[in-house]
N, C-alpha and C positions, 0 to 999 in steps of 0.2 A: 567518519565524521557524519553527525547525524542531517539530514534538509533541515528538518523541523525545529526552531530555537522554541526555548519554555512558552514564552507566550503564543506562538502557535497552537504547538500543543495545547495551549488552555482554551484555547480559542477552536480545537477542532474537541476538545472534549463536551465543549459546552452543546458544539450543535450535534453531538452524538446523542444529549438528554432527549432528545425527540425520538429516537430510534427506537421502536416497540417489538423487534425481534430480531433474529439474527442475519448477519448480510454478507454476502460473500466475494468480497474484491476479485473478479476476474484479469491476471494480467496476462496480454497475451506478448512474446516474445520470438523475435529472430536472433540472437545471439551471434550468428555468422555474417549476419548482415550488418547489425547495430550493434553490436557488442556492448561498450561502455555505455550506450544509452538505455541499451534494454536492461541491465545490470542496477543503472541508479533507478529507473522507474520500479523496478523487483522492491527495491528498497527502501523506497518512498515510501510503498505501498503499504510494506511489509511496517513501518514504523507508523503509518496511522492505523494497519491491525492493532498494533499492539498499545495502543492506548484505550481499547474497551474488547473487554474479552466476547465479546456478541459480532467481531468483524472478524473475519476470517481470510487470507487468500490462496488463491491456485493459482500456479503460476502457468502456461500450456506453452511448450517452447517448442513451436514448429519446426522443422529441421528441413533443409531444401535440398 
């Protein structure tokens, strides 16, 4: 199920028109620690990359 309903979406596409080069969403994750949290934040992120092809992320899952 996606966070973002359409009108978000329209609303984060719009302030993406500012953006003059490419940007790189860094998310950083415990998985062992926060599992389900660190999981929807992955995927948050991952659904406003994918409303302009100029956002990119990496996800860095520390392991303890």
């Amino acid at each position: 199920m996606p966070f973002l309903a359409e009108r978000d979406q329209q609303a984060v596409r719009k302030e993406f028109e500012r953006i003059q080069g490419p940007v790189k969403l860094v998310v950083f994750s415990q998985e062992l620690v926060a599992g389900e949290l660190c999981q929807q934040n992955e995927q948050l992120m991952r659904e406003v990359a994918a409303l302009d092809d100029r956002i990119s992320v990496e996800v860095l899952n520390r392991a303890i």
